[in-house]
C-alpha positions in Angstrom: -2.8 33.2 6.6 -4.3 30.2 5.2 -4.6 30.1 1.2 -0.6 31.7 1.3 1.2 29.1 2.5 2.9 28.5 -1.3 4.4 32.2 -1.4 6.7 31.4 1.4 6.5 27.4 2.5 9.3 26.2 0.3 11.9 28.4 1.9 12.5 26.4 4.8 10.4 23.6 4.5 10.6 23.1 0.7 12.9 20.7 0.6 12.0 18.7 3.7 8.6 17.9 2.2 10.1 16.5 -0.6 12.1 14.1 0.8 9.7 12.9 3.4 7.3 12.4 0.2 10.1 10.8 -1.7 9.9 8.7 1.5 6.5 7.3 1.2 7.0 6.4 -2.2 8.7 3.6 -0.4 6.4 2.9 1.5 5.4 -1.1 1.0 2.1 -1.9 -1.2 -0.3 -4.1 -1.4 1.8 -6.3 -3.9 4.6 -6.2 -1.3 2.4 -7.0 1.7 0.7 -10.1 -0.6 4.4 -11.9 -1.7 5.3 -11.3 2.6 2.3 -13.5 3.4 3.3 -16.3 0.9 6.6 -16.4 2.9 7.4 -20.1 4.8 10.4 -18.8 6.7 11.8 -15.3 7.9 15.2 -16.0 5.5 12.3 -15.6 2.8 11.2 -12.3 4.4 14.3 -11.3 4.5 14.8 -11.9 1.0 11.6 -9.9 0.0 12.5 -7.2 1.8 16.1 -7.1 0.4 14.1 -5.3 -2.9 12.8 -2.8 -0.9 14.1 0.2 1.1 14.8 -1.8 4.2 17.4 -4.4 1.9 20.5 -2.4 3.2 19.7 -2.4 6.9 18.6 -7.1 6.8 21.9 -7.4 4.7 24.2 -8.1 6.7 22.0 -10.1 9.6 23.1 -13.7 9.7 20.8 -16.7 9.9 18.7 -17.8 12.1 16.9 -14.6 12.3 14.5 -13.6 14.7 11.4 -11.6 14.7 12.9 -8.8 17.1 16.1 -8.4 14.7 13.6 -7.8 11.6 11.4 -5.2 14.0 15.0 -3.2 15.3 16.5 -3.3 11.7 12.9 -1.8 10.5 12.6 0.5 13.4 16.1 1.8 13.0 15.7 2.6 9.1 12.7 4.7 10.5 14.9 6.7 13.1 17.8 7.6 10.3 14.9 9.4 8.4 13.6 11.4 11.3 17.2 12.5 12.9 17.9 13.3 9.0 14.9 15.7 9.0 15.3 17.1 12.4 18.6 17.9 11.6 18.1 19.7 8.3 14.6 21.4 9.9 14.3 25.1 11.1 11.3 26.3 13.9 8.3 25.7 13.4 9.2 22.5 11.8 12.0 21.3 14.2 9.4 21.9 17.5 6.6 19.8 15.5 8.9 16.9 14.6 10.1 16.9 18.5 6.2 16.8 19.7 5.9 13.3 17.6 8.7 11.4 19.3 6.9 12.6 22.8 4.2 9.8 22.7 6.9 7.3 22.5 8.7 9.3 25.4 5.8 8.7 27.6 5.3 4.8 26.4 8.8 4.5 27.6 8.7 6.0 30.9 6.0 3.9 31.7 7.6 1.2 30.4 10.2 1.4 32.3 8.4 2.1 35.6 6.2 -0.7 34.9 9.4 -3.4 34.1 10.9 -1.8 37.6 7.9 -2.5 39.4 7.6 -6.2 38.4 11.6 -6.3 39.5 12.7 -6.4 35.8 16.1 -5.8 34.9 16.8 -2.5 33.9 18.9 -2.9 31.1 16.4 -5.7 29.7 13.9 -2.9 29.9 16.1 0.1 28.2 16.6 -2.8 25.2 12.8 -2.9 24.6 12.2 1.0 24.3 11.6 2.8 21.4 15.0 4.9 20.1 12.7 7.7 19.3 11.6 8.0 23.2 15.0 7.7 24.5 16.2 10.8 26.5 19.2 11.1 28.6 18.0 10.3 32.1 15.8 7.9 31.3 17.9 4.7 33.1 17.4 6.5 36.5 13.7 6.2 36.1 14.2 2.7 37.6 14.8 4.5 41.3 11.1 6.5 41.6 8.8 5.2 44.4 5.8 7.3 43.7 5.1 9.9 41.0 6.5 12.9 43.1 10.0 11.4 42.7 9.8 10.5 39.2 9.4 14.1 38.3 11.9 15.4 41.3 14.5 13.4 39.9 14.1 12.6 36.3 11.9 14.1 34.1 11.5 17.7 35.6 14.5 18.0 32.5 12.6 16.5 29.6 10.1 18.0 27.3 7.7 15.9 29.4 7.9 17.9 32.2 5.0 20.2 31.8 2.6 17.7 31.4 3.6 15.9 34.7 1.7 18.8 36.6 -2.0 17.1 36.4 -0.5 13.4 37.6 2.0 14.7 40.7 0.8 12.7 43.7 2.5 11.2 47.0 0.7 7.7 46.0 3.0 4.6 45.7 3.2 3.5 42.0 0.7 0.5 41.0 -0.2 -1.5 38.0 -3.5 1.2 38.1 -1.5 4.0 38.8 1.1 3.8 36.2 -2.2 3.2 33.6 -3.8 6.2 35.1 -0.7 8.0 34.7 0.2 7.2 31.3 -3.1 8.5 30.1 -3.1 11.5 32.2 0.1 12.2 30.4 -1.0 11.8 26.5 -4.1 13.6 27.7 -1.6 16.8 28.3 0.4 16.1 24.9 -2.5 16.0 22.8 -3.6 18.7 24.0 -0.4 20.9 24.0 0.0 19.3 20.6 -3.4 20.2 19.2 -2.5 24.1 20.6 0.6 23.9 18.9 -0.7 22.9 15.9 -3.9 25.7 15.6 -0.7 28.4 16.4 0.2 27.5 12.9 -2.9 28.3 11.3 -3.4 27.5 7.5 -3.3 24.2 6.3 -1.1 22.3 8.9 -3.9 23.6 11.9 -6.6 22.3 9.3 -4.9 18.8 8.9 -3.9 18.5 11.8 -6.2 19.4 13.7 -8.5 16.6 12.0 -5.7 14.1 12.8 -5.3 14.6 16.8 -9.0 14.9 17.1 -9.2 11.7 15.5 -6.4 10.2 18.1 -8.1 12.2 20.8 -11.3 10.1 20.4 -9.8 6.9 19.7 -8.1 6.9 22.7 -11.4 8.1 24.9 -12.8 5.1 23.2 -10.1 2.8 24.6 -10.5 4.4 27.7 -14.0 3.3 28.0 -13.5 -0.1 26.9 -10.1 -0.9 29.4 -11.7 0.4 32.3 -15.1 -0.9 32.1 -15.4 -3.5 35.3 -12.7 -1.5 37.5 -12.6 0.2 40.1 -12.0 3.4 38.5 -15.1 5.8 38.7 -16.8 7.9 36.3 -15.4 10.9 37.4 -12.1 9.8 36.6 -12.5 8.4 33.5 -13.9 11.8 32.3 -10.6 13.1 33.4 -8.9 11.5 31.1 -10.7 12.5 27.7 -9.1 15.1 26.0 -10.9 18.4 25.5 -11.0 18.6 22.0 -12.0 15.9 19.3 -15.1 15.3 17.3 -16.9 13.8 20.3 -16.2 16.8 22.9 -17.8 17.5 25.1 -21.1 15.3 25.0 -19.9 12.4 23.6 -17.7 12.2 26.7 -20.4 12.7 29.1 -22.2 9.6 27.2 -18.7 7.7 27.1 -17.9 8.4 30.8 -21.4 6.2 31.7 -20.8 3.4 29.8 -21.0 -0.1 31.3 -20.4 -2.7 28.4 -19.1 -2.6 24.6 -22.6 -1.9 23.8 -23.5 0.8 25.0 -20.1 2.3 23.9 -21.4 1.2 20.2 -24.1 3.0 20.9 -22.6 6.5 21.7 -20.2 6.4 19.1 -22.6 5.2 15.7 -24.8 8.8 16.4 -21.6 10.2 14.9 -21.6 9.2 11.6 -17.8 9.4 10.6 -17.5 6.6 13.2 -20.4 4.4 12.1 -18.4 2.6 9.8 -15.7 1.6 12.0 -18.5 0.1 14.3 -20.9 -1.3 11.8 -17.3 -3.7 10.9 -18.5 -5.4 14.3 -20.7 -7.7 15.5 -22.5 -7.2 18.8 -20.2 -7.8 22.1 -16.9 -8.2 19.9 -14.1 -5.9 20.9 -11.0 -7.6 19.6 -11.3 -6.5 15.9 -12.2 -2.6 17.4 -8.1 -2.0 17.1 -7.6 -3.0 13.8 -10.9 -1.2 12.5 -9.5 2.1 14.0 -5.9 1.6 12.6 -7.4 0.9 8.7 -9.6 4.5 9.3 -6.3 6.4 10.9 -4.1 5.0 7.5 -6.8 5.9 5.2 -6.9 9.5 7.0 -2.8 9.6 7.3 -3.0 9.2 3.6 -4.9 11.6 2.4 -3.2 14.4 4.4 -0.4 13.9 1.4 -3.1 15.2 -1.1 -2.4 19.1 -0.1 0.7 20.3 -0.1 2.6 22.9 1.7 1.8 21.9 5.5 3.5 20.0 8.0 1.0 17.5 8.3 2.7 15.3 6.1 5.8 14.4 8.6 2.9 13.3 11.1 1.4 10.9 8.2 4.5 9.7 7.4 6.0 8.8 10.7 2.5 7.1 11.8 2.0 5.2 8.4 6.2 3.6 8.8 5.3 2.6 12.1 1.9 0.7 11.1 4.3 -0.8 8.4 6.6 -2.0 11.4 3.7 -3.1 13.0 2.7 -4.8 10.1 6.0 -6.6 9.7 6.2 -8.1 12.8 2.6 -9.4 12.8 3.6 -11.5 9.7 7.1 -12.0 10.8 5.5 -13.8 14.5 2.7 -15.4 12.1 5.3 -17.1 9.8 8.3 -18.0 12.7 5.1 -19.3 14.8 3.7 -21.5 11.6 0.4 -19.4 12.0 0.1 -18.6 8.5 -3.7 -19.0 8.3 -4.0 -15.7 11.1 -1.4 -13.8 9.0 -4.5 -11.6 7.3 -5.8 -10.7 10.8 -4.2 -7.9 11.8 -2.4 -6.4 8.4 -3.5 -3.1 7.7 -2.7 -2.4 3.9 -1.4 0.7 3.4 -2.1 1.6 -0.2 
């Protein structure tokens, strides 16, 4: 039913997109990000950031602050908004804002498994996952010996259950595992997602549809990159590429041989939205790939809020105030570290 969407959107979601635009009107600018740099101590980031949104939730924080205090009282702002939404949203809406807090469900399980297999403690751990990935059962992860008993016993009751199926196997978990694992996993969610999505048809599926495809082939890309030099084989890196994205299916055949940065270059500049992300880079340089990806996802995320009446915009939003987090704590490490002179590295503006 694309084209219709504005005879019967605003009933139930009318008021939702509203405030989660009224939300990115918050969002920090350039001006913001510019007077954060200038900062000498993180009292002084605090005190720039008392004039913006997050001012109520640094108020009360004594002194000396600490990086990880600025990141939790950032992150939490960000969690009020979502359980806000989620709890005035009706289906579709409140199924699509679940599937975005399932990629930080997965980063914690592995998290978790990861901290457990290094002998970490477990509460240290649970402190250091994200509160939108937090589900009930998710201390007991700690107990698993292979992947068989982490679905057995934990997660055969979460929303990640059904994309455990592809990654069920009687092999002890390992560093390689738990990597293969994790991207098994958001192979399955991106997937599911991306269905989900194309069920809604009209202007969401369109936008969204751009959005995951975009994810899908970043993450093929990083794929490519990490496991270039180990032992995992070309079969099983092909595995883990989604089925969908602008570079599906060839580009994945071409991907799955690569043996250096270069010939991953290669692949990806015969498609040409990708070209400018790689012509940013000089030959053999990987380290600025991250940053060149994150400036093309914002500029993507913020044209999704030119159309209106689609769920696309909850997406753009939640991904844009975490790359503001992220932002934050790059300068916040930069400035408590008295790196000042790398602060400009890894800030992605935002508008």
């Amino acid at each position: 039913m694309y084209g219709f969407e504005a005879m019967t959107f605003n009933i139930h979601g009318g008021y939702l997109e509203a405030i989660v635009r009224g939300h990115r009107s918050g969002l920090l600018t350039a001006a913001d990000y510019n007077n954060l740099c200038q900062c000498e101590t993180l009292d002084d980031i605090k005190m720039h950031l008392s004039a913006t949104e997050y001012g109520p939730y640094l108020q009360n924080e004594p002194s000396p602050l600490h990086t990880t205090t600025i990141v939790e009282k950032c992150t939490l702002k960000l969690v009020d908004e979502y359980k806000h939404m989620l709890c005035q949203a009706t289906e579709p809406l409140s199924t699509f804002l679940e599937y975005i807090t399932y990629g930080h469900m997965i980063d914690n399980v592995v998290l978790i498994v990861t901290g457990t297999l290094h002998e970490r403690d477990v509460q240290e751990l649970l402190e250091k996952c994200h509160p939108l990935g937090m589900f009930d059962s998710i201390a007991t992860l700690a107990v698993a010996q292979n992947m068989r008993e982490l679905y057995r016993l934990v997660l055969v009751d979460t929303p990640l259950a059904p994309y455990f199926s592809e990654c069920i196997t009687s092999e002890d978990l390992d560093d390689m595992n738990i990597e293969i694992m994790r991207n098994t996993l958001y192979k399955a969610y991106l997937e599911d997602f991306y269905r989900f999505c194309q069920k809604l048809g009209g202007a969401t599926a369109e936008i969204m549809s751009d959005l995951l495809a975009f994810e899908a082939d970043r993450r093929a890309v990083n794929i490519t990159i990490n496991s270039i030099g180990t032992e995992l084989t070309r079969e099983d890196r092909r595995k883990l590429y989604s089925s969908f994205g602008l570079l599906y299916p060839y580009g994945h055949e071409e991907l799955a041989i690569c043996e250096d940065i270069d010939q991953v270059r290669g692949v990806m500049e015969k498609y040409p939205p990708y070209q400018p992300i790689f012509s940013k880079l000089s030959y053999g340089e990987s380290q600025m790939l991250d940053k060149a990806f994150y400036e093309e996802e914002v500029k993507r995320l913020c044209l999704s809020f030119e159309q209106q009446f689609h769920y696309g915009v909850f997406f753009a939003y939640m991904r844009l105030r975490e790359q503001e987090i992220r932002n934050l704590m790059w300068i916040s490490e930069c400035v408590a570290q008295n790196q000042k002179s790398r602060v400009h590295d890894s800030v992605v503006f935002i508008f």
